[in-house]
C-alpha positions in Angstrom: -0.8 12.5 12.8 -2.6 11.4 15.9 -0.4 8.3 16.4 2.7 10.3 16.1 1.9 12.7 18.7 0.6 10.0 21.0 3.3 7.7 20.2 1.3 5.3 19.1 2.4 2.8 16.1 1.8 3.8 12.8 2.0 1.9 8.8 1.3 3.0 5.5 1.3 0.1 2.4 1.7 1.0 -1.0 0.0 -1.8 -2.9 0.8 -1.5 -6.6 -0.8 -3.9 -9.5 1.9 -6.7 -11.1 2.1 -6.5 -14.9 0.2 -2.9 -15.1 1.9 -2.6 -18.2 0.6 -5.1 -19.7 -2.9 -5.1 -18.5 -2.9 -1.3 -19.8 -1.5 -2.8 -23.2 -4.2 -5.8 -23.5 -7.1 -4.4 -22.0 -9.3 -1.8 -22.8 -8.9 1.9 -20.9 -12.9 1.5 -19.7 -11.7 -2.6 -18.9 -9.2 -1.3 -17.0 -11.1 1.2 -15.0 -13.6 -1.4 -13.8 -10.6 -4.0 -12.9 -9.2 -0.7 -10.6 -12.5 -0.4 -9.2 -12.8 -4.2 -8.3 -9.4 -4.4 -6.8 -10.0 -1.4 -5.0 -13.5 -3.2 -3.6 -11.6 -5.9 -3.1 -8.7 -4.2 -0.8 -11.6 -2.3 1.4 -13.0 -5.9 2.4 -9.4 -7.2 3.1 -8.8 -4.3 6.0 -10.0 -3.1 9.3 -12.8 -1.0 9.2 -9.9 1.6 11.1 -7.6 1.2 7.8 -8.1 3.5 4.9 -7.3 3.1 1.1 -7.2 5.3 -1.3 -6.0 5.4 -4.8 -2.9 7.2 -5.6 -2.8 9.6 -8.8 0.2 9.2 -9.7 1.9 8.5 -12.9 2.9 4.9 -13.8 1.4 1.6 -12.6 -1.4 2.2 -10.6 -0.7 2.0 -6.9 -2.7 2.2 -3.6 -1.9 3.6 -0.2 -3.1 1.8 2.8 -3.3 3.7 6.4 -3.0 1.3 8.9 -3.3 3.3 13.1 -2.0 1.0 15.6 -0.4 -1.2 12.8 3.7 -2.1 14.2 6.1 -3.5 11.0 5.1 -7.0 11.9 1.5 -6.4 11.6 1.9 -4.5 8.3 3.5 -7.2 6.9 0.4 -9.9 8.0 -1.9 -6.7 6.5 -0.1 -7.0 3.1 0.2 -10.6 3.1 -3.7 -11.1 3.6 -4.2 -8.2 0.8 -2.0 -10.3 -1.3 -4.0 -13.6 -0.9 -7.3 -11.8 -1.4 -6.8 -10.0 -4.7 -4.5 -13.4 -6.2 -7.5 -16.1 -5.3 -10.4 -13.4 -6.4 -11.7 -13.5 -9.7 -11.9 -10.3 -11.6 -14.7 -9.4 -14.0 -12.4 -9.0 -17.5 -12.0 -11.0 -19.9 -9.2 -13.2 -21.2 -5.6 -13.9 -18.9 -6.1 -10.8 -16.7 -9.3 -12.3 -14.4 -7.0 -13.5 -12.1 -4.1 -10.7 -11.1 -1.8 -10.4 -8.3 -0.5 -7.1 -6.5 3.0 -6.3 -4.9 3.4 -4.4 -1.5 6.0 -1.9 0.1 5.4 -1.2 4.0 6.9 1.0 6.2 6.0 2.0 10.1 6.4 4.0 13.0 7.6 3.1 16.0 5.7 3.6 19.0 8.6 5.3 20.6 9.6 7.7 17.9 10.0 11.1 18.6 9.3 13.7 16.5 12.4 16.4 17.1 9.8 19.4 17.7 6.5 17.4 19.3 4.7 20.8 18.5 5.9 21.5 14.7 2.7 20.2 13.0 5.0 20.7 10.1 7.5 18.4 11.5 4.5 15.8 11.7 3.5 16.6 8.2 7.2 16.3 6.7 7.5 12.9 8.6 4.4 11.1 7.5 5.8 12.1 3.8 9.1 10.1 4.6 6.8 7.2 6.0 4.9 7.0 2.5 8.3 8.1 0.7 9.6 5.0 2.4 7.0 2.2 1.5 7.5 3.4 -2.0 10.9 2.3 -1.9 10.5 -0.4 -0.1 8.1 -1.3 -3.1 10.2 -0.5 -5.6 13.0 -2.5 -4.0 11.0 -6.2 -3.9 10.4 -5.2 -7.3 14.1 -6.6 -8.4 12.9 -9.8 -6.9 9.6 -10.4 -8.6 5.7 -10.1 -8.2 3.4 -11.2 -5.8 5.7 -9.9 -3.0 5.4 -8.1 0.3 8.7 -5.7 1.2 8.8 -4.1 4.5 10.8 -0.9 4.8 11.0 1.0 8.3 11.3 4.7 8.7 14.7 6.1 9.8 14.9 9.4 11.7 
């Protein structure tokens, strides 16, 4: 929230895992915890030690969310990009097809000139930085129509 009341620009990536499906199908659920843990390894080495991931529990494929201060939609995209190229050229500790595995990305990001309607509302802030992950989610889901592998850049609208 500190970039939004300083005006300072702001993204959040939502990196989800291509064929979850089927990896959750093929793999065993202890397999698949350790493959999560790896790729989540994996994205931590691929940001700025200012970026933070976490894993989102949500239901359906799983998906990470990726804070990234001082990050403007062009950056975000280079972020997701370079996330992208880590996780498809590592090698992954399970067995059979799913060593190698590849990840989609939604972005979305704040302006440094947005302004909030009431600067003081904390619940204004609170409300907004919901949209901003509301919004990489469907910018996510919308590069899904068009394959795998794939960054999608959504931007906030006030």
């Amino acid at each position: 929230n500190r970039a939004v009341r300083y005006h300072r620009p702001l993204s959040v990536l939502v990196v989800e895992l291509d064929h979850a499906e089927h990896i959750h199908k093929e793999l065993e659920s202890i397999q698949v915890e350790a493959l999560l843990r790896e790729m989540a390894e994996r994205l931590g080495q691929s940001i700025r030690d200012t970026d933070t991931v976490a894993f989102l529990d949500a239901d359906g494929p799983p998906r990470f969310a990726i804070v990234l201060p001082e990050t403007d939609e062009q950056g975000a995209a280079l972020a997701a990009d370079k996330i992208r190229r880590s996780i498809a050229s590592h090698d992954f500790g399970t067995s059979g097809a799913w060593n190698r595995i590849t990840v989609s990305c939604g972005s979305a990001s704040i302006d440094a000139d947005y302004r909030p309607r009431d600067e003081a509302g904390l619940v204004n802030r609170r409300e907004y930085t919901g949209n901003l992950l509301r919004e990489a989610y469907r910018a996510l889901d919308s590069g899904r129509s068009s394959g795998t592998n794939r960054t999608t850049v959504g931007a906030y609208r006030s």
